[in-house]
C-alpha positions as CSV (number, residue, x, y, z in Angstrom):
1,X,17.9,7.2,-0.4
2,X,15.7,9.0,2.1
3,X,12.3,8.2,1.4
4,X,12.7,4.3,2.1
5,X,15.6,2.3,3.1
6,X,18.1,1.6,0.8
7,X,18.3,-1.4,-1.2
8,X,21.6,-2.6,0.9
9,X,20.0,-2.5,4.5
10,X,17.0,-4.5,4.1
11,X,15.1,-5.7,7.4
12,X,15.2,-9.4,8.0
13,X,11.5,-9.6,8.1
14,X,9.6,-9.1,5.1
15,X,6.6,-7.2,7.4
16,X,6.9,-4.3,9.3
17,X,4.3,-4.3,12.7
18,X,3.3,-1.1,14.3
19,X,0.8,-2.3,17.3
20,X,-2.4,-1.0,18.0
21,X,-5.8,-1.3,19.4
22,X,-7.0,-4.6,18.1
23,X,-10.3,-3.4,18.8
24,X,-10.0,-0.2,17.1
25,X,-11.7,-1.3,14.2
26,X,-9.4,-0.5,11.4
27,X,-6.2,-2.2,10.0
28,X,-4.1,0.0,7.9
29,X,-1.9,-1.9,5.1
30,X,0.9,-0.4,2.8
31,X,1.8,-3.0,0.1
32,X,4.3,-1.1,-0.8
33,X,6.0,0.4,1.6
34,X,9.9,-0.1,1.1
35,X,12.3,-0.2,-2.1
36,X,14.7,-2.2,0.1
37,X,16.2,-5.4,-1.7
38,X,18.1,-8.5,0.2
39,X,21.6,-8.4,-0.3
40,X,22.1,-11.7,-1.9
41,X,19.0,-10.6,-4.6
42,X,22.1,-7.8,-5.9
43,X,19.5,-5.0,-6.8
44,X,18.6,-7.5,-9.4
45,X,20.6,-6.4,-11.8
46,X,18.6,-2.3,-11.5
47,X,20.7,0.5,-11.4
48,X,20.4,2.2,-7.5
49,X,18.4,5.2,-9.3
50,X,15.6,3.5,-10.5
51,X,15.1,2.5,-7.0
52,X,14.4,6.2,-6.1
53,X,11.4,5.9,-8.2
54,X,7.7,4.6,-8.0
55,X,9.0,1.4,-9.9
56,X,10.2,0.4,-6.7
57,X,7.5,1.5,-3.8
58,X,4.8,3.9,-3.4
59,X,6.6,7.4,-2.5
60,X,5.8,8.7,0.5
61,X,3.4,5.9,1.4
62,X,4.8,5.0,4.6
63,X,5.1,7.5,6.0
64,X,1.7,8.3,5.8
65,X,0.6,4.8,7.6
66,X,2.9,5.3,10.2
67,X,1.6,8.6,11.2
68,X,-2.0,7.5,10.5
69,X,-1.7,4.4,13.1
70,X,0.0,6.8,15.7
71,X,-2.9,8.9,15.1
72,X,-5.8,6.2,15.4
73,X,-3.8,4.0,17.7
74,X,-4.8,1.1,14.8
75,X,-2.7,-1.5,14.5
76,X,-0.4,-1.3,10.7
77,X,1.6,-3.7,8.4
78,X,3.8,-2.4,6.1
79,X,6.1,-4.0,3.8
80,X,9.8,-4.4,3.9
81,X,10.9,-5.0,0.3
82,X,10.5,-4.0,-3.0
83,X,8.0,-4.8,-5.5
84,X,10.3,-5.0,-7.7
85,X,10.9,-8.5,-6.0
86,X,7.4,-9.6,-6.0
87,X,4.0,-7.4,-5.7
88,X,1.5,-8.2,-2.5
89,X,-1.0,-6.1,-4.1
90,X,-1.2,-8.6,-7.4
91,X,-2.9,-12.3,-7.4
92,X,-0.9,-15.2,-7.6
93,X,-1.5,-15.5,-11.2
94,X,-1.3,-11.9,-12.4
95,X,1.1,-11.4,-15.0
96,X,2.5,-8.2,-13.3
97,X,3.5,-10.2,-10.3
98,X,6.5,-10.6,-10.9
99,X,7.9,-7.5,-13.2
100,X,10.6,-8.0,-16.2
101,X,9.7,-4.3,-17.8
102,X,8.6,-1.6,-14.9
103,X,7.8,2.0,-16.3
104,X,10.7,1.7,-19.2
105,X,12.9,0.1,-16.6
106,X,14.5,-3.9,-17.3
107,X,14.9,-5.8,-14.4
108,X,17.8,-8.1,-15.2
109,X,17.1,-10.0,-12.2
110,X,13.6,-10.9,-13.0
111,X,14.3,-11.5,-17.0
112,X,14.4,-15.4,-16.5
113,X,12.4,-16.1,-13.9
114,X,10.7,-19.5,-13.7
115,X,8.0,-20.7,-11.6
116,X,10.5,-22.5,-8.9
117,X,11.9,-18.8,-8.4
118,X,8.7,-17.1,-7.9
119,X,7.3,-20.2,-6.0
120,X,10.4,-19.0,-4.0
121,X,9.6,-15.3,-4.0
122,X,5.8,-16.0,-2.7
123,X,7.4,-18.1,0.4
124,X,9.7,-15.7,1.5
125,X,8.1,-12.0,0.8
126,X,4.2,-12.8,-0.5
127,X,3.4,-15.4,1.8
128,X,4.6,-13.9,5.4
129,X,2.7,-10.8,4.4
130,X,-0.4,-12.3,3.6
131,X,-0.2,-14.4,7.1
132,X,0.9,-10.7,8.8
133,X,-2.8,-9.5,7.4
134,X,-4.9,-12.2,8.3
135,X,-3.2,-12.6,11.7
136,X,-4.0,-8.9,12.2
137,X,-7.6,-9.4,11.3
138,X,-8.3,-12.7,13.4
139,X,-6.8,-10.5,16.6
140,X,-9.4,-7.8,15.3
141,X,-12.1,-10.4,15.5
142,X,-10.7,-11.9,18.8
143,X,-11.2,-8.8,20.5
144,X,-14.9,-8.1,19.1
145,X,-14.6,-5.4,16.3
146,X,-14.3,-7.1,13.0
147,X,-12.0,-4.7,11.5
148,X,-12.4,-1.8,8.4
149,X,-9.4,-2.4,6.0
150,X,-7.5,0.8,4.5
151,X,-4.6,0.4,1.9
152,X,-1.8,3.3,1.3
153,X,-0.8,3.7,-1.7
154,X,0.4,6.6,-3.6
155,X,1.0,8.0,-7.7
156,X,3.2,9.5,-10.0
157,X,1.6,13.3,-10.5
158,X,2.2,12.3,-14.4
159,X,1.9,9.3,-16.5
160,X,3.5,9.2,-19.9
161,X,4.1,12.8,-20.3
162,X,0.0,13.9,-18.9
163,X,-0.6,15.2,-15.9
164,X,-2.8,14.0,-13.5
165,X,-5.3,16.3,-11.9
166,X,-6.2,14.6,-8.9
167,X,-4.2,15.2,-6.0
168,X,-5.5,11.9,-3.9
169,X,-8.0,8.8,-5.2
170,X,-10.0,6.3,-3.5
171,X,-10.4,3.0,-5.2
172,X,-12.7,0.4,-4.6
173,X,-15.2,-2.3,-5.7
174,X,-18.4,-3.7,-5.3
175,X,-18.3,-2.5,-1.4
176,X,-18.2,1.3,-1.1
177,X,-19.4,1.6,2.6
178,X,-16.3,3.3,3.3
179,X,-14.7,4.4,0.3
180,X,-17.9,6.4,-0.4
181,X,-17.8,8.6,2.6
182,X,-14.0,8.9,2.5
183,X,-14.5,10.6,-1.3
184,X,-17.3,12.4,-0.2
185,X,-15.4,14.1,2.9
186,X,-12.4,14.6,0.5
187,X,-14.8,16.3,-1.8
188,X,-16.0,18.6,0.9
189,X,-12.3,19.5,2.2
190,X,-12.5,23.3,2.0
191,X,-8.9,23.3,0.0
192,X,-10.9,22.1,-2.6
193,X,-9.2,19.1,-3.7
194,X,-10.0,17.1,-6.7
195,X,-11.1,13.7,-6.1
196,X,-10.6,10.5,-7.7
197,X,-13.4,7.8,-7.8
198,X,-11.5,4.8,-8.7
199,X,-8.7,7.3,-10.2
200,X,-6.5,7.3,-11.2
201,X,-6.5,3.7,-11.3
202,X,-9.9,1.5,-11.3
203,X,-10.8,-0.5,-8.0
204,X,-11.5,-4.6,-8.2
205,X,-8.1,-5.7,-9.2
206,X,-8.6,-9.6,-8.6
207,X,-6.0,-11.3,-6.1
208,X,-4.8,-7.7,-5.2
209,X,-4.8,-7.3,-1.2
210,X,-8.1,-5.8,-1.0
211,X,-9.9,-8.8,-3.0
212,X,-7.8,-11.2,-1.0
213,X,-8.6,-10.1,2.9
214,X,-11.2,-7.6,2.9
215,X,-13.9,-8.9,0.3
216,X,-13.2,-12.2,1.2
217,X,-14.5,-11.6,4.6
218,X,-17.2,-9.3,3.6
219,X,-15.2,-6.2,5.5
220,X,-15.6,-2.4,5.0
221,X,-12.2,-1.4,2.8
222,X,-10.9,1.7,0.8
223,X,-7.3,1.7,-1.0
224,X,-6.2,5.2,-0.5
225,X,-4.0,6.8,-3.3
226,X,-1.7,10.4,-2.4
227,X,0.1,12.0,-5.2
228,X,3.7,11.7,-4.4
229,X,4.4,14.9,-4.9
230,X,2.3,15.9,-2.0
231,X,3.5,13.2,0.7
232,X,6.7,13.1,-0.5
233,X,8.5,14.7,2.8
234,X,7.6,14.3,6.5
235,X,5.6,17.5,6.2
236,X,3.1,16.6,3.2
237,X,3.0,12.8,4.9
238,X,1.8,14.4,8.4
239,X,-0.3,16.7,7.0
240,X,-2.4,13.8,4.5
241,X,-2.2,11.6,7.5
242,X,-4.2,14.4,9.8
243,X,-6.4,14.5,7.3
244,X,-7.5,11.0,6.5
245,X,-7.2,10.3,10.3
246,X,-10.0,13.2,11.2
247,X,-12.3,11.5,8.6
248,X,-11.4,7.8,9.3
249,X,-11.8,8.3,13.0
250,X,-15.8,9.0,12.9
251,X,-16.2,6.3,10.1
252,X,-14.6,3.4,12.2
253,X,-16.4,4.4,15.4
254,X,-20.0,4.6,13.6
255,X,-19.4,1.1,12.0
């Protein structure tokens, strides 16, 4: 696997840090970043192929946020594991927490799953995320600059046999003090791109990250969303990145 590492090597940590400016103003977040899977978890019981594909993590996603933060100098947390294991971007109680059916996919591992082993799961993957987040933001409000929140996420160019026409979405709810002016400089990109408003998926997920540290705390936040085929080598990732970064930069600084 070259996109992510390999189910095999995961990192000890369950977060990824990049520093940055604390005072920057922004905190990027990719939920998920990795399809990487502890050792003693065995690939729960998935066959290594399926963890090429967007069952596993966001394509492409990473790389994006790490070339963003170098970009803005703004601090990033990225995940380290699968969501295959458990998803940071679901509420505690969501059904699709914890997955037993992924995009036609079984995952053996999670079949019998009871609430001791995703009690287990949230301590060990969920829960050091979340504290990654809102350590990130209380050094944001430390240094003066309560901080925008942006999300990287990315999508399949086709769901269920139709394609989809956008080539990047911004999702949001409720709040759209940034998302609106992201879509509306995407809009305006003279490649001519076509834009999703909460597309392809709708914003206000309850529980997801968003809900749970940015309208929580009443602070500016867009989840950004790349098709995969267009981030999905280091190219297409610097290239989104440049992009989002020139329109990002101006936002943060006004707010």
């Amino acid at each position: 696997m070259t996109a992510a590492t390999a189910p095999h090597t995961h990192p000890p940590h369950p977060v990824e840090t990049i520093p940055g400016d604390p005072a920057c103003g922004l905190i990027l977040l990719c939920d998920h970043a990795s399809n990487a899977v502890p050792p003693d978890l065995d690939q729960l019981g998935v066959a290594s192929p399926h963890f090429e594909r967007h069952i596993a993590y966001d394509i492409g996603a990473a790389a994006v946020t790490r070339a963003l933060a170098r970009r803005l100098g703004a601090p990033a947390l990225l995940t380290t594991f699968s969501r295959l294991i458990i998803d940071p971007n679901r509420g505690r109680t969501d059904p699709t927490l914890v997955m037993r059916l992924s995009d036609g996919a079984i995952v053996p591992g999670n079949a019998r799953i009871g609430p001791d082993g995703v009690a287990a799961r949230l301590a060990r993957f969920y829960d050091p995320y979340d504290r990654a987040i809102d350590a990130g933001v209380a050094a944001a409000f430390a240094a003066g600059a309560p901080p925008a929140i942006v999300t990287v996420h990315s999508f399949t160019p086709a769901w269920r046999g139709v394609a989809r026409p956008w080539q990047v979405g911004i999702l949001w709810d409720r709040d759209d003090r940034l998302a609106g002016p992201l879509i509306a400089g995407l809009r305006a990109d003279p490649a001519g791109f076509t834009v999703g408003d909460n597309q392809p998926y709708g914003g206000g997920l309850p529980g997801d990250t968003i809900d749970r540290h940015a309208m929580a705390r009443g602070l500016p936040n867009a989840l950004i969303e790349i098709r995969q085929d267009l981030i999905g080598d280091e190219a297409g990732a610097e290239e989104w990145a440049a992009r989002f970064a020139a329109l990002l930069g101006p936002l943060v600084a006004r707010a």
